[in-house]
N, C-alpha and C positions, 0 to 999 in steps of 0.2 A: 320246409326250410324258409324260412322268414328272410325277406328282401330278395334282391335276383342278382347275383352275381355275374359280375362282369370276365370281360376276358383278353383286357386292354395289354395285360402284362404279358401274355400267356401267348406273343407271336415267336416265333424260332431265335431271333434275333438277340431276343432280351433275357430269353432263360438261358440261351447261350453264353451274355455275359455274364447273366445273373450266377451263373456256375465256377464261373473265374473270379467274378469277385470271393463269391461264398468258399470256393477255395484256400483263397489267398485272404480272407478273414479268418480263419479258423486255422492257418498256421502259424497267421502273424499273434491271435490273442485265446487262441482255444476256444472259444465262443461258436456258436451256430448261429448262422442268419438265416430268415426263412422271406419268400415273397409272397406276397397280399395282393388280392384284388383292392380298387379303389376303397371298396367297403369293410376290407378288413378282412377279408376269408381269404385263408390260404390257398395258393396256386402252385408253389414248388418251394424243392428246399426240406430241411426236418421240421414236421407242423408239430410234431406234438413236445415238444419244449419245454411247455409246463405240465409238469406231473398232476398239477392240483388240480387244474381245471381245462383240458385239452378240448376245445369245439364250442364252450358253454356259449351264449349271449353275450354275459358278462365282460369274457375276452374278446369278442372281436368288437364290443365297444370302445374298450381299454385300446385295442390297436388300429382305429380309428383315431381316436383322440389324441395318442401319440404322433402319429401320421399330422395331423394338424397342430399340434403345437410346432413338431418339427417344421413346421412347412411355415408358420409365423415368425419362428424366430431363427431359419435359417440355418437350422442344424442339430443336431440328435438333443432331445431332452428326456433326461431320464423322469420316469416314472414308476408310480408301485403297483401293481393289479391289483384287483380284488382281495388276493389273497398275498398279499404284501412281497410279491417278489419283484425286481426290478423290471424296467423295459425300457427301452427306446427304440426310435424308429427314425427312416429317411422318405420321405418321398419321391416314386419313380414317377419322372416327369416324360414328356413328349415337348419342350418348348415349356409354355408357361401351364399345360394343361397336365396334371395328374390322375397318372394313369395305372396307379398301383404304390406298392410301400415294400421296402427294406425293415425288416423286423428283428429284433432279438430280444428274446423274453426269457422267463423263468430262472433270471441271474439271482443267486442266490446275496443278500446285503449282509454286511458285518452284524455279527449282534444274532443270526436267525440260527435256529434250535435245528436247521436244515443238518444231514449227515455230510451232504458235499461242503469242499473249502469254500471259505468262505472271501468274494471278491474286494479290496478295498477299495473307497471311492476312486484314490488316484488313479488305479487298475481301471473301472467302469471308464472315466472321466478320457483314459487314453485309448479304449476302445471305441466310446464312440467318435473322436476326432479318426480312429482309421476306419470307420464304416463310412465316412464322410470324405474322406480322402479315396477310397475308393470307389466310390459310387461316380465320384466324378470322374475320376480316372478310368474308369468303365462306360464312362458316356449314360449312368441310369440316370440322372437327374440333372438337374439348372445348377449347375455352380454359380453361375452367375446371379441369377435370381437371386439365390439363396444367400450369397455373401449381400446381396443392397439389402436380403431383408435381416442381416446379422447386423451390418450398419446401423439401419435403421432402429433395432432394438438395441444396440451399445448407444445410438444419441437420444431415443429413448428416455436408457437408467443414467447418463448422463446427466440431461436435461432435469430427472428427479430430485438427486443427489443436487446438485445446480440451487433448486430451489431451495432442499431443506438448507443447503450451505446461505445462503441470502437470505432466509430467514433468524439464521443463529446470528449473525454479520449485522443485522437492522441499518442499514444505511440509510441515512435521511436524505439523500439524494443522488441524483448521477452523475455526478461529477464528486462528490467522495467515494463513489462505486469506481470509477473512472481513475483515479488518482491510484486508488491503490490496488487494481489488478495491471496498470499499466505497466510497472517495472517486471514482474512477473511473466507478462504473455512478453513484453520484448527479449525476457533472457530466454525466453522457448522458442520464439521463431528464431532468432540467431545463433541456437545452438542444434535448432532442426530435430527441435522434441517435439512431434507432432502432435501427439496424445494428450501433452502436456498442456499444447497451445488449444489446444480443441476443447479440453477440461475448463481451462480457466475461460474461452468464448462461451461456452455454455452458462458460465456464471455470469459473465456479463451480459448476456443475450435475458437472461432471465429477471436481471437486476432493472433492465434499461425498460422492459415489459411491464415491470413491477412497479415503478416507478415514475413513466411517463405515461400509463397508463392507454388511450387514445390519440394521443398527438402525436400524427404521422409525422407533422414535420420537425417535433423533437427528436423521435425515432429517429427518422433519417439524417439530420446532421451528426448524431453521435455515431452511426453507423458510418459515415462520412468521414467523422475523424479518426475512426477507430483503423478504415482502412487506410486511411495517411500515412497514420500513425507504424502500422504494421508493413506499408509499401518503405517505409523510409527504411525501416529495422532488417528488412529484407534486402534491398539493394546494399544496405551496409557488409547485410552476412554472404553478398554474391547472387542475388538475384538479377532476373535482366527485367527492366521496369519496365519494356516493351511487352514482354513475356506476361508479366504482376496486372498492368494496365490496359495490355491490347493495344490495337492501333485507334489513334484517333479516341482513347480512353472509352472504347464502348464498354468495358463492365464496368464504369460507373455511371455511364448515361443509362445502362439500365435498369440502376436501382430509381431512376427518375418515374418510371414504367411502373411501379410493383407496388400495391398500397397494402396489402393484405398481411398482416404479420406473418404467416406462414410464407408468403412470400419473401418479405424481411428477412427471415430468419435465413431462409435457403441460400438467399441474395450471402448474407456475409461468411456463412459458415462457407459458401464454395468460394470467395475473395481468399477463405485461407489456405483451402486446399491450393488454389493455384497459387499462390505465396510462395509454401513450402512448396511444392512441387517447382518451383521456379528457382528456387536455390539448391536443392537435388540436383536439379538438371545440369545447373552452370558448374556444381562441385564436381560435376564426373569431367570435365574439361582436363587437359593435359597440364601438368604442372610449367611446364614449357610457354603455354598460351598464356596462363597468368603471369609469368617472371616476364614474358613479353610485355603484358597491358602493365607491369610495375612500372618496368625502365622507359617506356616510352612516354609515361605519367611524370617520372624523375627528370626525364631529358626536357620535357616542356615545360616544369614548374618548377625547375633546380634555382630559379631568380625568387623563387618565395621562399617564406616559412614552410619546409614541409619536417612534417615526424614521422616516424615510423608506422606509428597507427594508420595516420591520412593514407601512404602508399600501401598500407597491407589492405585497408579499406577498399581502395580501390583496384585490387590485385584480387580479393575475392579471397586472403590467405587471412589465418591469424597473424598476428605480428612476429610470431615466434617460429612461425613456418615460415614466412617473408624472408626472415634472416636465415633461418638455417638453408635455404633454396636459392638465397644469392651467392651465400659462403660457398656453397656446392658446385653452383654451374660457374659462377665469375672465380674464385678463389680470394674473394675479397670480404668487407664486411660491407655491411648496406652503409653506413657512414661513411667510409671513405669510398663508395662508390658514387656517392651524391656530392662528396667534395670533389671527385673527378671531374665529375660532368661540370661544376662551378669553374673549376678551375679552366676546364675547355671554353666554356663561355667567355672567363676572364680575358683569357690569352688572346680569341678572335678580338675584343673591345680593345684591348692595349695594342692588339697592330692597327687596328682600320678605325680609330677613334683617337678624339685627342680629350676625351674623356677625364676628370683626374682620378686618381687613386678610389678616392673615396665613394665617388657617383658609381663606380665600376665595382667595391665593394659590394654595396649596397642592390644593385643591380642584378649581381652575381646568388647573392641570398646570405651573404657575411655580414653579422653583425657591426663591425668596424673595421677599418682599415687596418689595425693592427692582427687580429685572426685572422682577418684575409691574407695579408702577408708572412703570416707563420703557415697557415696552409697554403698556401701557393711554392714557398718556398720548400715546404717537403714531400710535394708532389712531383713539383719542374724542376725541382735544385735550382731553385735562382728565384731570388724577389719579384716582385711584380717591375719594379721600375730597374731592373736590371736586366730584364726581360724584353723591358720597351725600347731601352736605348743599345741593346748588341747591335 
């Protein structure tokens, strides 16, 4: 028997689960999984699976090489054998060390002259997400591993798609690359479309490479602005810039540190992740804590200009939540809850000031003494200077 088989899988422990998983795969999709040694030779389970070709060379190359694609990109990849019937596989790990395989072979593909029904890709497609769903759930393999290495292969096909998109695009610099992905990633970090924002960095990340070809330090300023650019749009959408920037701004002193475009690139792509993950975090907040950080924003700067936007801004709400969550807890609208607070302000100035009307308008955040005096009067029943001299 050619090669020497191992027997990493084959301690009590593992065929133990391997048997609850196998269980509970073959009731949730019909299918039989079978276990491998590292090299591909079966250790437990139903080995013989494939009708056409059960023990050859052939197959347990085939389920090797399954076993390694999975293990590269993090998660079952189908395949066809020798004799064109499907496969995929998992890696049973130990930590980062693999120490055997998860296998399902001999599926029969739409189209095949086979007598059995015949499985459709969606069918395949949602099996192998539950051999992978189980495996982990059974403790045989790295979920974790396995998801940075599904990561890594989504920024990958990202990064490809990225380029050919930059190449149809031909922009003749980076700053018309710059201009016109900018409205784009800011409507995706502030709507907390992760995917979205990730998509269109990947195009910028590729454009800015493509373009400034060696110049670190062009690299690094437009990476510089890009995070600005993206810290501002996030603290808009509820982010905490503590949170975006760290203490004393060390993730951008450390893109200062990092010359290597692969470092570059890791450098901005994780500024996003903590972005978004900073505006996640502040959104699960109580609706209570924001209409606090509104009104207490209202009660300090009820003497300016404020609009709606400006306090839902800084409430972490849309503006349309802003209002429906003041109407709710106060019983008021947000407009004449801001002409409240004025009018409070007013009425302290007209007793302990000899102030005139107008400076005290003005003051209060009233256009003119005449609005000041039509809302004063239908909040307090009584004019400002009627007010002053009872």
């Amino acid at each position: 028997m050619p090669g020497k088989r191992t027997t990493a899988t084959t301690d009590a422990q593992v065929l133990a689960e391997f048997q609850h998983l196998a269980d509970a795969f073959l009731r949730r999709t019909g299918l039989v999984v079978a276990l491998t040694d590292p090299a591909g030779y079966p250790v437990g389970g139903d080995v013989g699976l494939c009708k056409k070709c059960p023990g050859s060379s052939a197959c347990r190359v085939d389920r090797r090489q399954a076993m390694d694609e999975s293990l590269r990109w993090g998660e079952p990849c189908i395949r066809l054998c020798a004799n064109g019937l499907a496969m995929w596989a998992l890696p049973v790990m130990v930590n980062a060390e693999v120490t055997g395989g998860l296998l399902v072979r001999g599926v029969t593909m739409p189209g095949s002259t086979e007598d059995e029904a015949d499985r459709t890709p969606a069918a395949i497609r949602t099996a192998c997400t539950a051999l992978l769903e189980l495996a982990v759930k059974h403790n045989l393999t790295n979920g974790a591993l396995l998801q940075l290495h599904r990561d890594d292969a989504l920024e990958q096909r990202h990064r490809a798609e990225a380029i050919q998109t930059v190449k149809e695009q031909h922009y003749d610099s980076i700053r018309t690359l710059y201009l016109r992905e900018e409205p784009n990633l800011l409507a995706a970090i502030r709507s907390s479309d992760r995917n979205k924002a990730r998509e269109i960095i990947n195009r910028v990340l590729v454009g800015i490479y493509t373009l400034a070809g060696n110049r670190r330090g062009l690299l690094k300023s437009f990476m510089l602005e890009l995070v600005v650019m993206m810290s501002r749009a996030a603290v808009e959408a509820g982010g905490d810039p503590a949170r975006i920037l760290g203490v004393d701004y060390e993730s951008i002193a450390a893109l200062g540190s990092t010359d290597d475009e692969e470092g570059i690139c890791h450098w901005l792509t994780g500024m996003l992740e903590r972005i978004m993950d900073a505006i996640h975090d502040n959104r699960k907040y109580p609706n209570t804590v924001m209409l606090s950080r509104a009104l207490k924003h209202m009660e300090k700067h009820c003497g300016e200009e404020l609009s709606r936007d400006d306090i839902a801004r800084v409430a972490c709400l849309s503006p349309a939540h802003l209002s429906r969550l003041v109407r709710q807890k106060t019983g008021h609208t947000l407009s004449d809850l801001l002409n409240q607070l004025r009018v409070n302000r007013a009425s302290l100035l007209l007793r302990q000031t000899d102030k005139s009307l107008v400076q005290i308008a003005l003051e209060c955040g009233f256009r003119d003494q005449s609005y000041f005096t039509k809302v004063f009067r239908r909040v307090a029943g009584k004019t400002p200077r009627e007010f002053r001299t009872r």
